[in-house]
C-alpha positions as CSV (number, residue, x, y, z in Angstrom):
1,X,3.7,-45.6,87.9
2,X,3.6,-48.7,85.8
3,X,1.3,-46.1,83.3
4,X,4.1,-44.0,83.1
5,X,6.7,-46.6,82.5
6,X,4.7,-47.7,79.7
7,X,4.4,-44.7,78.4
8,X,8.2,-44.0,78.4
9,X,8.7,-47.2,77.1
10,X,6.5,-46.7,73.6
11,X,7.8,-43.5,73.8
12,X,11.4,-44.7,73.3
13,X,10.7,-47.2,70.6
14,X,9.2,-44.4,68.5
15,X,11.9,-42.0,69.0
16,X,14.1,-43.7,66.0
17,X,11.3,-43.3,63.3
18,X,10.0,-39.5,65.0
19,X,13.8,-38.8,64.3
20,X,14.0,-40.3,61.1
21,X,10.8,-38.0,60.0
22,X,12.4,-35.2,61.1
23,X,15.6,-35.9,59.1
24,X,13.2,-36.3,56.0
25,X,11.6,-33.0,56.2
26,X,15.4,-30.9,57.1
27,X,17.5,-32.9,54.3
28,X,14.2,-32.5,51.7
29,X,14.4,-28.5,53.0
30,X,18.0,-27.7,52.9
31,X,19.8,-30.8,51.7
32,X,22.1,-32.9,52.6
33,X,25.3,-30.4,53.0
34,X,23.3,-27.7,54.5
35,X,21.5,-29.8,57.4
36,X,22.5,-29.7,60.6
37,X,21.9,-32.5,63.5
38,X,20.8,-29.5,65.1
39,X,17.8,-29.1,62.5
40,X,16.6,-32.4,62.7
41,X,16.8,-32.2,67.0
42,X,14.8,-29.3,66.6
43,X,12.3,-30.9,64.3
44,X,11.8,-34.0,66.4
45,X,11.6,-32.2,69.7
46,X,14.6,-33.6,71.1
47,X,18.2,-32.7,71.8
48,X,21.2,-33.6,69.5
49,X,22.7,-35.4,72.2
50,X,19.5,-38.0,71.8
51,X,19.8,-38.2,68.2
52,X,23.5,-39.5,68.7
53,X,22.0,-42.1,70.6
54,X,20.3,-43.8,67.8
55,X,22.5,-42.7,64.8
56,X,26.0,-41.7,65.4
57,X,26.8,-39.5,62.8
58,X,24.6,-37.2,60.5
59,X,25.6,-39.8,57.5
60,X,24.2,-42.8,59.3
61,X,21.2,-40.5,59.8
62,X,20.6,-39.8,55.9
63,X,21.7,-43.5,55.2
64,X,18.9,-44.8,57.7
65,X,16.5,-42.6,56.1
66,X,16.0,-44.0,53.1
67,X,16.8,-47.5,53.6
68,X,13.5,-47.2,56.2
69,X,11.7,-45.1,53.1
70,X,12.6,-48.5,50.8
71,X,12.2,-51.5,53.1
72,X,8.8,-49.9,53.7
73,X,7.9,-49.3,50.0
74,X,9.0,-52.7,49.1
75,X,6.8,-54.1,51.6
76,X,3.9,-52.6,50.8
77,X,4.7,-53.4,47.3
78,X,5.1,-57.1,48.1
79,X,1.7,-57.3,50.5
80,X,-0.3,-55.7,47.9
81,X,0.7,-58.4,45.0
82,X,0.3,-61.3,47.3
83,X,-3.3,-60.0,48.4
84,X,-4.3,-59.2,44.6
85,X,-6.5,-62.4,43.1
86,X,-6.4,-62.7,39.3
87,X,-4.6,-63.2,36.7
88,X,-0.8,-61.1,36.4
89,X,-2.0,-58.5,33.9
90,X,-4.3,-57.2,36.5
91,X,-1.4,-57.8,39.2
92,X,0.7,-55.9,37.2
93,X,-1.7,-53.0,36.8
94,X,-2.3,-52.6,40.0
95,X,1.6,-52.5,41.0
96,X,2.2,-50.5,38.7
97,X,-0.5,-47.6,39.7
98,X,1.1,-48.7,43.3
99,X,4.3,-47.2,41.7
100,X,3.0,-44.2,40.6
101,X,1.8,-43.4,43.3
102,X,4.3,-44.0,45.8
103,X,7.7,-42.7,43.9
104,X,5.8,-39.9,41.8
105,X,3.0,-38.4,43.3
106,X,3.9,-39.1,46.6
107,X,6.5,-35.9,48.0
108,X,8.4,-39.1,49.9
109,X,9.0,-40.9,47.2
110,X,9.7,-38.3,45.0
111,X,12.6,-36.7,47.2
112,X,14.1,-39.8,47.9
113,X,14.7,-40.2,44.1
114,X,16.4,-36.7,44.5
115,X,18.4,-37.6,47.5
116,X,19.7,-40.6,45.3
117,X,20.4,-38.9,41.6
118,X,22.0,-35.8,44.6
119,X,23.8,-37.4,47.1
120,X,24.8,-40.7,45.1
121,X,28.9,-39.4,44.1
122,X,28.9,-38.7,47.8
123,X,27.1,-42.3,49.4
124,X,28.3,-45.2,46.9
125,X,27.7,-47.5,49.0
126,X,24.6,-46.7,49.2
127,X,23.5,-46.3,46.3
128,X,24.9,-50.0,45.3
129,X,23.1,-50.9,48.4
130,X,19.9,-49.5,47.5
131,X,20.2,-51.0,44.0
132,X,21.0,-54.5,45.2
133,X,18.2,-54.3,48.2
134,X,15.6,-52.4,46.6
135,X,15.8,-52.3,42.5
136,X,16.4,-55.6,42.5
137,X,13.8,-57.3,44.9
138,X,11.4,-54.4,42.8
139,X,12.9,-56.2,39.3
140,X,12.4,-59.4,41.0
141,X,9.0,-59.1,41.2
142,X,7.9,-57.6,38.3
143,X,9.6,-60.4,36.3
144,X,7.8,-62.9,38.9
145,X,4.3,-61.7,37.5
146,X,6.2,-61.7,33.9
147,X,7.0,-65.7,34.3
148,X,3.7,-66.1,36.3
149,X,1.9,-65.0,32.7
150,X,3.8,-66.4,30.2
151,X,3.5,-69.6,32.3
152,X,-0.5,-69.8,32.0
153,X,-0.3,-68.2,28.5
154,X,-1.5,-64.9,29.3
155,X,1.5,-63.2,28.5
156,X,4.0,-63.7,25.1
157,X,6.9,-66.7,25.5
158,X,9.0,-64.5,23.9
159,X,9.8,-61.8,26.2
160,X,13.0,-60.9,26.8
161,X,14.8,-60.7,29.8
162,X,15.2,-57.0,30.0
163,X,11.3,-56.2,29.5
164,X,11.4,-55.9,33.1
165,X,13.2,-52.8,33.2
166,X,11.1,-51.6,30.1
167,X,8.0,-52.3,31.9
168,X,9.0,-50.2,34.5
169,X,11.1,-47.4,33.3
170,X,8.2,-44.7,32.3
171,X,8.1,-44.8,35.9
172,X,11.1,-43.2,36.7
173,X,11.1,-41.5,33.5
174,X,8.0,-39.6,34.7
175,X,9.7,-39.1,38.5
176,X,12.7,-37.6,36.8
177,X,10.5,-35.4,34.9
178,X,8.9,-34.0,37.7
179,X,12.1,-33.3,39.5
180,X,13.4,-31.5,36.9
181,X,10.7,-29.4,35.3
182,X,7.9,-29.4,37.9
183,X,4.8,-28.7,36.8
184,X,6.2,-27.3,33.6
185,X,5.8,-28.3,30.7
186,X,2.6,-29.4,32.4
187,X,1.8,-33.3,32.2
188,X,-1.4,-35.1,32.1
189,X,-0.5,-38.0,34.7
190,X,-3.7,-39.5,35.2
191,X,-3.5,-40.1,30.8
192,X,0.2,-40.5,31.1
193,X,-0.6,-43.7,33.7
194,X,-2.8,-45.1,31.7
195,X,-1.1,-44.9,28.6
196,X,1.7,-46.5,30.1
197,X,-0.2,-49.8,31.4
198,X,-2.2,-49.4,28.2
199,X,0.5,-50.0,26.3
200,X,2.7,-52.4,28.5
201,X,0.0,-54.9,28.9
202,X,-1.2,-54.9,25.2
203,X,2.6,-55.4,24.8
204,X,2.6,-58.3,27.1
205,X,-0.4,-60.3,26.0
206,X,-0.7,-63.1,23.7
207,X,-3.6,-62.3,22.3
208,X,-3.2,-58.4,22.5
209,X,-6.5,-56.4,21.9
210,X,-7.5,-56.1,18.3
211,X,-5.2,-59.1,17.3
């Protein structure tokens, strides 16, 4: 008995993130007009009357859904610069490779970037939410790892402010790409990547390579 209660129990606290899944795979499918609360019930394996439970209405659904895909992404992001040792060109590398690999090659990342540029006319507020809880935090902490270098003289004192975003924008730039135009033309991302960090961190440094 007190097995089965147990069970029930874990089985309820999943249920929100099963459902959220679900919704994922129907609005990535069919999009956010065409879903139904019916497609997602039938996704997760449970009624609609249980999805109500946990998100009153489809929109609170589709909001949920990617303010769980960002909160996680940022997380990771933030674990794996705190448990990187080294200097902050190497942080930065490896963040950025993070990047690329969750919001490009990663089919999550990638739709939720669809879902924004998509849905955004119809969800301001969420879109100003996801730009004030997730772009910035993400901003935040590149330009931590900025300061971090110019501080102990591996990076250039005369950064602007908005290198930030320049540091990060062939990020996007390459997400956008693939949303559009798919495989073609075709891309070279492995030589696109390392281009990219190639030529951000020999931006960066004081004493670039060959200076």
């Amino acid at each position: 008995m007190f097995k089965c209660e147990g069970f029930r129990r874990r089985r309820k606290a999943e249920r929100p993130g099963e459902i959220l899944d679900a919704a994922f795979e129907a609005f990535a499918e069919r999009g956010y007009a065409a879903t139904r609360l019916e497609d997602v019930a039938a996704r997760a394996g449970v009624t609609k009357g249980t999805i109500y439970v946990y998100f009153p209405t489809k929109e609170k659904l589709f909001e949920d859904m990617v303010r769980s895909h960002s909160a996680g992404l940022l997380s990771d992001a933030d674990t794996l610069v705190a448990g990187i040792e080294g200097a902050s060109g190497e942080k930065l590398r490896s963040l950025l490779h993070f990047l690329y690999g969750r919001c490009v090659e990663d089919r999550r990342g990638r739709e939720i970037l669809r879902f924004m540029i998509a849905e955004g006319k119809n969800f301001p507020q969420l879109v100003a939410e996801h730009y004030r809880d997730f772009v910035v935090p993400l901003l935040s902490m590149v330009s931590a790892l900025l300061e971090q270098g110019v501080a102990t003289g591996q990076f250039r004192a005369d950064l602007c402010r908005e290198t930030v975003r320049i540091v990060i924008a062939p990020t996007l730039f390459l997400g956008v790409l693939r949303l559009i135009f798919g495989d073609a033309p075709p891309v070279d991302e492995e030589a696109y990547v390392d281009a990219h960090i190639d030529l951000t961190l020999n931006g960066l440094l004081a004493n670039p390579l060959g200076a």
